[in-house]
C-alpha positions in Angstrom: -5.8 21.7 -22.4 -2.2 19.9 -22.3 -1.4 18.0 -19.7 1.3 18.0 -18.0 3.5 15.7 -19.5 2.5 17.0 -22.8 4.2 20.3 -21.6 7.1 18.7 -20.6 7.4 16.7 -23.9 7.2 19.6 -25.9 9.5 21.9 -23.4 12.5 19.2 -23.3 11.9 17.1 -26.0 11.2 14.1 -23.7 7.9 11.7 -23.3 8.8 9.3 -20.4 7.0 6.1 -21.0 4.4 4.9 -18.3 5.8 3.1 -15.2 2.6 1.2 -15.1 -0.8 1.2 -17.0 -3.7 -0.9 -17.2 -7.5 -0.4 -18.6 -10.4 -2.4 -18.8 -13.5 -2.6 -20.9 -16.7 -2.0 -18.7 -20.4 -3.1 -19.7 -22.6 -0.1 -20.8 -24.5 0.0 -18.1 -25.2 1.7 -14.2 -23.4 -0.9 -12.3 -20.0 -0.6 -14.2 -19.7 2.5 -12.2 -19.4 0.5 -8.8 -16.7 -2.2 -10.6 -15.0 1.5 -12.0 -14.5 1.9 -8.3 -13.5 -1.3 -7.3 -11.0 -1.7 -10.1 -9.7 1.4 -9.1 -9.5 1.1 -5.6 -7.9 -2.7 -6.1 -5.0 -1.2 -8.8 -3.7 2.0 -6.7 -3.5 -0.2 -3.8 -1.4 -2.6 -5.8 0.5 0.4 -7.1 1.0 1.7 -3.1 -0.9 4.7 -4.0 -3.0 4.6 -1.1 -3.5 8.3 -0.2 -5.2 8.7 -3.8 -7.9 6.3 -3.4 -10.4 8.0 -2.2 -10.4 11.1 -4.2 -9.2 8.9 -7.6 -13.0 6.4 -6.8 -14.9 9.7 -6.5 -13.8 10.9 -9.7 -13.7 8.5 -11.7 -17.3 7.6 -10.7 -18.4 11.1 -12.0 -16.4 10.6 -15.2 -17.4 6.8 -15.9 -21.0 7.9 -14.6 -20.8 10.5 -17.4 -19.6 8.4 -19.9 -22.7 5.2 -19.4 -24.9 8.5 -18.9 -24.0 10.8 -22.0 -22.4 8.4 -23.9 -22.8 4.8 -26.0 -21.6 1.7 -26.1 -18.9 0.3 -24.2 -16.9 2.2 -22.1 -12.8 1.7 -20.8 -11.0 3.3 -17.9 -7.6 3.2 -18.3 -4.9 4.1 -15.2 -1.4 4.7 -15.6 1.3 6.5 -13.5 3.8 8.8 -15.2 6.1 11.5 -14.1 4.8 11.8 -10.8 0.8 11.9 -11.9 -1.7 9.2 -11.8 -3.6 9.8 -14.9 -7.1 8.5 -15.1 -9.0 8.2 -18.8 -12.3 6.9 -19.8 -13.0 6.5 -23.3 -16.8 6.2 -24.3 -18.5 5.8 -28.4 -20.3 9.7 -28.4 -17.8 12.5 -29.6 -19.4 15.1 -27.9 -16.9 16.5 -25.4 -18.0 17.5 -22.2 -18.8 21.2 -20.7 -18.2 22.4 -17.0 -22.0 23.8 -16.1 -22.6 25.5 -13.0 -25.8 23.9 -11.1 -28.3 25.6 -9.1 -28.6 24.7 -5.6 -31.5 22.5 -6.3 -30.6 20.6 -9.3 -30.0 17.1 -8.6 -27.4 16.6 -11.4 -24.5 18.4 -13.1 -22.2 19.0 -10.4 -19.4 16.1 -11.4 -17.1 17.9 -14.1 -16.9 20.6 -10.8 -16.0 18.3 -8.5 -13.2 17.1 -11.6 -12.0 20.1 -12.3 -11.6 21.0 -8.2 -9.7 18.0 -7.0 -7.9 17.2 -10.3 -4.6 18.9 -11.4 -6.2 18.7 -14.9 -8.8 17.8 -17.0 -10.0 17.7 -20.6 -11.3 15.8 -23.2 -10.3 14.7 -26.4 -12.0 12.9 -29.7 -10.6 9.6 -30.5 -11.6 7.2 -33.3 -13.4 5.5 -30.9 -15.7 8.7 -30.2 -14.0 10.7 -27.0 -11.7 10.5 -23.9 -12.3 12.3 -20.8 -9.5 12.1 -18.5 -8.0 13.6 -15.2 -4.8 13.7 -13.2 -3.7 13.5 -9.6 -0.4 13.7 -8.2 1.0 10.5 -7.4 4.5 9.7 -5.7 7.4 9.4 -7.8 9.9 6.3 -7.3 11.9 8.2 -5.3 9.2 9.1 -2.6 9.3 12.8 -3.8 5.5 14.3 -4.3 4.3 13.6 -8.0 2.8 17.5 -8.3 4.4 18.9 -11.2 6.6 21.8 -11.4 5.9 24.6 -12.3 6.9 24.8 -16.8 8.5 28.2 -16.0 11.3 26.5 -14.6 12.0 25.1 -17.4 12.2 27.7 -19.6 15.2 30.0 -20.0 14.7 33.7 -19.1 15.2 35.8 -22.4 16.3 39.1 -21.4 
């Protein structure tokens, strides 16, 4: 899956650089999902993206919980706003991408890539050399106030008639 500014690269020939990014290396185990949250919480405030908060801690809880519980070694979330969207990566050491499941009403796990895929614009995952990147975007407020969901690619593209 592309995101969005992947589309818009490849429709007009433009990649705007990130307005602001940041990433930290988190210790392989449970309570690196807590300081995900806090670090996340702590930067979109700084970036006046409060109206994200909550919904950007929940997710990336799920995807950083995924990461130290699928995954190996250490583990970085990375944050950066671009175009509009707060995009939300973490990077783990196992390639092995990661599959939307359905869960049964009483399993006790596998409901978090759901949750993703519902409150997110997008989603996917991608190998790196490191071993894979799950990541996620939201829409964030452009610079000049204006709502950072993007538009839709087919108004971008010429009719051909």
């Amino acid at each position: 899956m592309r995101t969005w500014s992947e589309i818009l690269a490849a429709v007009t020939g433009r990649r705007a650089m990130a307005l602001r990014e940041v990433s930290w290396w988190l210790a392989p185990e449970l309570s690196s999902v807590r300081d995900a949250r806090r670090l996340t919480r702590k930067q979109l405030a700084t970036w006046g993206l409060d109206d994200q908060v909550e919904v950007a801690e929940l997710l990336v809880s799920e995807v950083v919980g995924n990461a130290l519980g699928h995954g190996s070694g250490q583990v970085r979330l990375g944050l950066a706003v671009e175009d509009g969207l707060l995009r939300c990566e973490v990077e783990d050491e196992n390639p092995e991408l990661p599959r939307l499941r359905s869960a049964e009403v009483d399993d006790e796990s596998g409901r978090g890539l759901f949750l993703v895929d519902t409150l997110s614009c997008c989603w996917g995952g991608e190998r790196t050399a490191r071993g894979k990147a799950v990541w996620f975007e939201l829409p964030a407020p452009t610079d000049d106030g204006t709502a950072g969901a993007p538009a839709p690619v087919a108004g971008l593209i010429p009719a051909f008639s």
